[in-house]
C-alpha positions, 0 to 999 in steps of 0.5 A, spaced: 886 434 710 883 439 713 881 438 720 876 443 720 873 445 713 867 451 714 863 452 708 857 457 707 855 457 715 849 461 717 847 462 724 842 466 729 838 468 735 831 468 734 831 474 727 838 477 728 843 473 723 850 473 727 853 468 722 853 471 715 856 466 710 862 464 714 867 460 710 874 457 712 879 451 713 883 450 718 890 446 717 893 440 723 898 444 727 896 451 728 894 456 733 889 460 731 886 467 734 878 468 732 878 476 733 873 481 732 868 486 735 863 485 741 857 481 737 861 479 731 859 471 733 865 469 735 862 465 741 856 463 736 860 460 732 863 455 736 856 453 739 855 452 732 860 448 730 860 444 737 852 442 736 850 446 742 846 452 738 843 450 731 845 453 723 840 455 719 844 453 712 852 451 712 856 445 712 862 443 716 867 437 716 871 434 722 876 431 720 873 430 713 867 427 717 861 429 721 861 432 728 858 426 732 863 421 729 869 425 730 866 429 737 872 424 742 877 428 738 876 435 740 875 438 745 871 445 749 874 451 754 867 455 755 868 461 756 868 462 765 862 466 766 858 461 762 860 455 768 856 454 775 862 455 779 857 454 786 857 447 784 860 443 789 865 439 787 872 439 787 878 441 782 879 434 781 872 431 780 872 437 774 879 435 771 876 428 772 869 429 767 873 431 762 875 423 762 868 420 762 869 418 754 874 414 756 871 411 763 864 411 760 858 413 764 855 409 770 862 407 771 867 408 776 874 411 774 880 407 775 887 408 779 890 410 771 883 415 770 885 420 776 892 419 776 891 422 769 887 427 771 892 429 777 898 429 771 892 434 768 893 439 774 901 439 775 902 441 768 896 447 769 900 448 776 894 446 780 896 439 783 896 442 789 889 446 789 887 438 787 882 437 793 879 445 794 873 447 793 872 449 785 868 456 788 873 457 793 879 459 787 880 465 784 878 467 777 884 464 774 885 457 778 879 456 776 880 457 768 887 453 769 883 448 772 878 447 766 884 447 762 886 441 766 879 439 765 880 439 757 887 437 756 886 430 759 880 428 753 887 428 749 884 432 743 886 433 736 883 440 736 881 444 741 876 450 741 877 455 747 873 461 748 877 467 752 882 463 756 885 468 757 880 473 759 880 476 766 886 472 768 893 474 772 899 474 768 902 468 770 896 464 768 896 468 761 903 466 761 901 459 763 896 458 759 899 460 753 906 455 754 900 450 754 897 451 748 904 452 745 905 445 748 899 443 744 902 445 738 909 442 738 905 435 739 901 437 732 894 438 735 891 444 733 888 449 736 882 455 735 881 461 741 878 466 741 881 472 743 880 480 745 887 483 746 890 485 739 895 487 742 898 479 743 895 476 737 902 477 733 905 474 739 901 469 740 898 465 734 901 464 728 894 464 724 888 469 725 881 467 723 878 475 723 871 475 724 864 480 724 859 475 722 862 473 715 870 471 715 873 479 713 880 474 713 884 468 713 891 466 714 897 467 718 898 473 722 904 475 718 899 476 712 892 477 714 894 481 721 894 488 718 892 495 719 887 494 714 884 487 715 883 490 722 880 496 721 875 493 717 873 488 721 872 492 727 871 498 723 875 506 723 874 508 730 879 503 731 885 505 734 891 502 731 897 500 737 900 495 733 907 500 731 907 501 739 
């Protein structure tokens, strides 16, 4: 069974339609790159996916079930700029939102609950930023810490929008060996992702897309000069030879 099955999705802000028919599955185990030009729907189409903006006609299956019976089982990585960083609080009450689904609200987490959550921030390799005023990290500590923060819900499938977008390259390299990790324990896992240059390295599936699906696949088969130029059109300068 598919983990995620998308069928006909459409999708928009106000009159600009940013989701055109947009139909793909997504198989249990993969790494997969959303590719595509600025203003392709590549954010929208998580929002639509997780519920947070409305489709306008579409179906989409989790786990051969809806969104609201499966949502425990997935997991979210906004992209940075979208979150409050001046909310004071600290990295480890961050991680430890990510395990309301487990303690449940109005209830006091438990020795395990914070134990799990500091084992969340060791394996980002921010245990000892645990108490640090989320403001006070840098750009990159910060998205290892969000990271932290999904990687305790123990998700099958994780969306996550630009983890690697801004950050140094130890976090990259990382972040990439935790996703990696995911993998090997059979989750599966959606980026969306702007560095051509990484995709082939990265990802064993790329998901290319401005505003309808131009491809779908493995990246040995669907990432090519052709698929790429027409999802971001001839101006593109081809580097993958490089």
């Amino acid at each position: 069974m598919a983990v995620l099955s998308v069928q006909g999705l459409n999708a928009s802000y106000r009159r600009n339609k940013v989701l055109d028919e947009v139909s793909f599955e997504v198989q249990p185990g993969s790494l997969t790159s959303i590719v595509g030009p600025n203003g392709a729907g590549k954010s929208t189409l998580l929002k639509v996916l997780l519920e947070l903006h409305p489709k306008l006609s579409g179906s989409v299956s989790f786990f051969g079930s809806t969104f609201g019976r499966m949502k425990t089982r997935v997991g979210y990585v906004p992209q940075r700029g979208s979150v409050d960083w001046d909310f004071p609080t600290h990295a480890l009450d961050v991680v430890m939102m990510g395990l309301y689904g487990h303690v449940g609200w109005l209830k006091w987490p438990k020795r395990c609950h914070r134990e799990k959550a500091m084992a969340a921030l060791e394996q980002m390799g921010m245990a000892d930023y645990a108490g640090r005023q989320i403001s006070q990290l840098s750009g990159g500590q910060q998205q290892r810490v969000f990271l932290a923060r999904t990687l305790v819900q123990d998700a099958d499938l994780y969306f996550m929008d630009e983890p690697l977008a801004g950050v140094d390259a130890a976090t990259e390299q990382a972040i990439m060996a935790t996703l990696n990790e995911l993998k090997t324990a059979g989750k599966t896992v959606m980026v969306v992702h702007h560095d051509l240059q990484t995709v082939e390295d990265y990802f064993d599936h790329v998901l290319l897309l401005n505003r309808t699906v131009v491809a779908h696949g493995s990246t040995e088969d669907v990432f090519t000069k052709e698929n790429v130029y027409r999802a971001y059109g001839g101006g593109l300068r081809w580097v993958r030879e490089g």
